[in-house]
N, C-alpha and C positions, 0 to 999 in steps of 0.2 A: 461807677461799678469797678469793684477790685480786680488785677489783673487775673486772680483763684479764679473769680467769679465768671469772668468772660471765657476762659478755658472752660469749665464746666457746662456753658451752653453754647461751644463749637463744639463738644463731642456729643453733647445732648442729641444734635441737630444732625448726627449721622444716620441716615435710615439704617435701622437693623438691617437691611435688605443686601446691602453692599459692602457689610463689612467682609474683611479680606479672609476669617474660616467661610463662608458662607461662600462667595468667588470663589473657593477650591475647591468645594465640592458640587456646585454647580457645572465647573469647568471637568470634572472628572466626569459626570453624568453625560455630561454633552463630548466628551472625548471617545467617551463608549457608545455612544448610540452612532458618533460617526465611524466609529470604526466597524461596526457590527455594517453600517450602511458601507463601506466603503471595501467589506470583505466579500459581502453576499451580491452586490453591483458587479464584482469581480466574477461571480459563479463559484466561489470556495475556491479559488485558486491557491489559497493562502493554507487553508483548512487541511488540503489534500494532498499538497506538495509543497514540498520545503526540500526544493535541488540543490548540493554539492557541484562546483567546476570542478576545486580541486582534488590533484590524483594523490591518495595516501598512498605511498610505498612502505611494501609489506614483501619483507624476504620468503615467507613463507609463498605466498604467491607467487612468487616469481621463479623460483623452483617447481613449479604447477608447469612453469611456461606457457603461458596463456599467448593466443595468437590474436592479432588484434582481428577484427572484423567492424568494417562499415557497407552498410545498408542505406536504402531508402525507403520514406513510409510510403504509405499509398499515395498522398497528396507533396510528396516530394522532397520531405523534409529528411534528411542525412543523419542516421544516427549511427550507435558505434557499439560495437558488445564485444565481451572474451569467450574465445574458445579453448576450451581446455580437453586434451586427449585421456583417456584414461591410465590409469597406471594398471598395466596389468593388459590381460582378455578383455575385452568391453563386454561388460553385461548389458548396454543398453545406453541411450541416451535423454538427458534430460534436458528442459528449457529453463530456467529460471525466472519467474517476476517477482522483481524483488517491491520491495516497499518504499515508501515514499519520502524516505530523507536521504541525503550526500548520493552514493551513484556506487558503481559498479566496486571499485577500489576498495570500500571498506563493507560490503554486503557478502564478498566474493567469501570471504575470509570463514564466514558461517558454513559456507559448500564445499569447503576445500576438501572433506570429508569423504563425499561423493565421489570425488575425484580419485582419490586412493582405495576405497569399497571397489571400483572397477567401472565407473559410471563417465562417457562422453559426458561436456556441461558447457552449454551455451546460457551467458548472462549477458541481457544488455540492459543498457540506459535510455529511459522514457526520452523522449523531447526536453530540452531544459538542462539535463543530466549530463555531469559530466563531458564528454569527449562529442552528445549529441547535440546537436544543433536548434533551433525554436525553443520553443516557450511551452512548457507542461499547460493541460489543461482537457479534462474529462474526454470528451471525443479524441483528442489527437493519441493519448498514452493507450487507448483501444488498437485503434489504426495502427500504432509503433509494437504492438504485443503479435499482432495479427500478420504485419512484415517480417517481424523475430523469429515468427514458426515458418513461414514460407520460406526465410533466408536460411533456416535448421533441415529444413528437408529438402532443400534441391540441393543441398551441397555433396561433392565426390569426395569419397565412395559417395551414392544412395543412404540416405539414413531412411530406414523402413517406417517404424514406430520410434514416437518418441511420450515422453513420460511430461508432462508439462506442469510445476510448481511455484504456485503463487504464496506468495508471503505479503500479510496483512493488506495494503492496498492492492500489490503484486495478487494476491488471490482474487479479489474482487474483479481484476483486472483481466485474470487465468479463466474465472468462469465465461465470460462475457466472448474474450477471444475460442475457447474451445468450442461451447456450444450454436455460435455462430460460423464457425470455421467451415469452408466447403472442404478441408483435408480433415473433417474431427475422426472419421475412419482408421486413419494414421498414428491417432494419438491412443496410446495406450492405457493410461490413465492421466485423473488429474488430483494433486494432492495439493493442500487446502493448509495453511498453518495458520491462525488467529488474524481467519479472513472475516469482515466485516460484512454484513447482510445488503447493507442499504446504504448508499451516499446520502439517502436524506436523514435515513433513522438515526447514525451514526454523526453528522451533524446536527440534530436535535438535542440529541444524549450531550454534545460537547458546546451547545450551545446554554444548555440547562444547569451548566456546571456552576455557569456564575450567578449570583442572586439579582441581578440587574438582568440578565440573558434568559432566567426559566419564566418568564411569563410570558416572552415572544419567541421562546422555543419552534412553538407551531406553524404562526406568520412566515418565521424566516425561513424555516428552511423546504418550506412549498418554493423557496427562491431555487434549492439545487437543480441540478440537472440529474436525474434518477433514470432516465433512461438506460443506462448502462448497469443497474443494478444488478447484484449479483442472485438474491433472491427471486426475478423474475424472470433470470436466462436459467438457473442451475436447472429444471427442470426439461432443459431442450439438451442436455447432456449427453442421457441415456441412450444405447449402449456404453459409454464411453465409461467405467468403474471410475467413483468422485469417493478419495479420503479425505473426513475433515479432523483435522487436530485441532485443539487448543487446550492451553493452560488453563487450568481453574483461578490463579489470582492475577489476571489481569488487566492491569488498572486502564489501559489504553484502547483496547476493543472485549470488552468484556466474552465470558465466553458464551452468556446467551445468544451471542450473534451466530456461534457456527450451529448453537442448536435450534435456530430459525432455516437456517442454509440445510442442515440434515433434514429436517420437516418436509422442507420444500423439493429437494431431491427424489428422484426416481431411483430406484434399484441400475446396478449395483450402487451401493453406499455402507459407509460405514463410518466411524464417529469414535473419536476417542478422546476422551476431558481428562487432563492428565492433572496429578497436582502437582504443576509447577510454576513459579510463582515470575511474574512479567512476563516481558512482549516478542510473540516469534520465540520461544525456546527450546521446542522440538528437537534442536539440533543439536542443542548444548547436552540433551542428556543421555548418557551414553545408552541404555536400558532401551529407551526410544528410540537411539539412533537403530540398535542392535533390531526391534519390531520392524521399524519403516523398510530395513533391507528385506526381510525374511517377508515382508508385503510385497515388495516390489519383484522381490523373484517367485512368487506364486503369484502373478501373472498370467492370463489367458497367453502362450505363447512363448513361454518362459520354458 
């Protein structure tokens, strides 16, 4: 046999099965299904929190002069938030929960606004976050929202009412602690920015994104922890006036989520789809900014 000859039947003699395209996409398949197993084992840890240690400095802020403030949760865990005094007369005071990426430092930055409109503004950081302590994850960032309002109202002076603002997970988060709160009497309203209905629906929807993820969409995320859902507390609200905003293009919680959350709502409510295009933008546009005040001062007590 010629030496042509014998190379011809050592590669004959490869099983289709194991040439090295076929190993790469095999190994991709089996990379995703571990990692979809090694998210949802997790509880969405990964899904719903993506925490910043580091502190951005930002001049504008620090001319705010934010006072640091640290707390403890219920179960003991040390967290950290800025308080910031108003410029001006204080029309009021707000809580902030913010959303689920980096921490207080580059969130604050969005609210600085509030602060100069005439608004006290207490921001903190989940568990995980920034300057707080432990590790984020569905129960705890409850516990740490529901400490935030307790450590906002016993502080001197007395704060009477306070106005409490969830931003995207921060909302989901805002419902759950107000309508549960034995202080929700206190809270004067709660306004709602491109807050997401459901930790599981919302994990379905971003689980379905991918063409390997949309046919076990439904499997996995019976995996979340829903408990904490915002669509099943928002209805334990009332009295307490719930605004929900959101943008019409946006790609990250779409805005049929706030009109699940308005459905589900009790009186007072109210709902505004604006057209503006990405995530959390309420703030950025002045038109909105200029409504949310003139909401916030007609006010029961205002």
């Amino acid at each position: 046999m010629s030496p042509r000859e014998k190379r011809t039947t050592r590669r004959r003699s490869v099983p289709r099965s194991v040439l090295p395209a076929d190993i790469r996409v095999q190994n991709r398949v089996l990379a995703f299904f571990l990692s979809l197993s090694l998210l949802f084992l997790s509880g969405c840890t990964y899904l719903f929190f993506k925490p910043g240690k580091e502190f951005v400095s930002d001049a504008a802020t620090q001319l705010h002069a934010p006072e640091d403030v640290y707390f403890s949760s219920a179960d003991g865990v040390m967290l950290h938030g800025w308080f910031f005094k108003a410029r001006g007369t204080a029309q009021g005071t707000i809580l902030v929960c913010h959303g689920n990426v980096e921490n207080v430092s580059t969130h604050v930055k969005s609210d600085l606004w509030l602060i100069d409109a005439g608004y006290d503004l207490f921001i903190f950081d989940y568990r995980g976050y920034g300057r707080s302590e432990g590790t984020a994850e569905v129960k705890g960032v409850n516990l740490d929202a529901a400490a935030a309002l307790e450590t906002l109202l016993a502080r001197r002076p007395p704060v009477e009412k306070v106005i409490v603002f969830g931003k995207s997970l921060g909302g989901a988060v805002a419902v759950y602690t107000v309508a549960n709160s034995p202080h929700k009497d206190r809270v004067e309203a709660l306004v709602l920015d491109s807050a997401f209905s459901s930790y599981r629906r919302i994990a379905r929807e971003k689980i379905a994104d991918s063409i390997l993820g949309w046919p076990l969409q439904y499997p996995l995320s019976l995996l979340v922890n829903n408990r904490y859902s915002p669509e099943d507390n928002i209805k334990k609200l009332s009295p307490v006036p719930v605004l929900i905003i959101h943008g019409s293009e946006d790609e990250i919680v779409p805005q049929h989520h706030s009109r699940i959350l308005y459905d589900a709502a009790l009186e007072p409510k109210e709902l505004w789809e604006l057209s503006l295009r990405g995530h959390v933008k309420a703030g950025t546009d002045e038109a909105t900014r200029t409504k949310l005040l003139n909401y916030l001062g007609s006010l029961p007590g205002k």
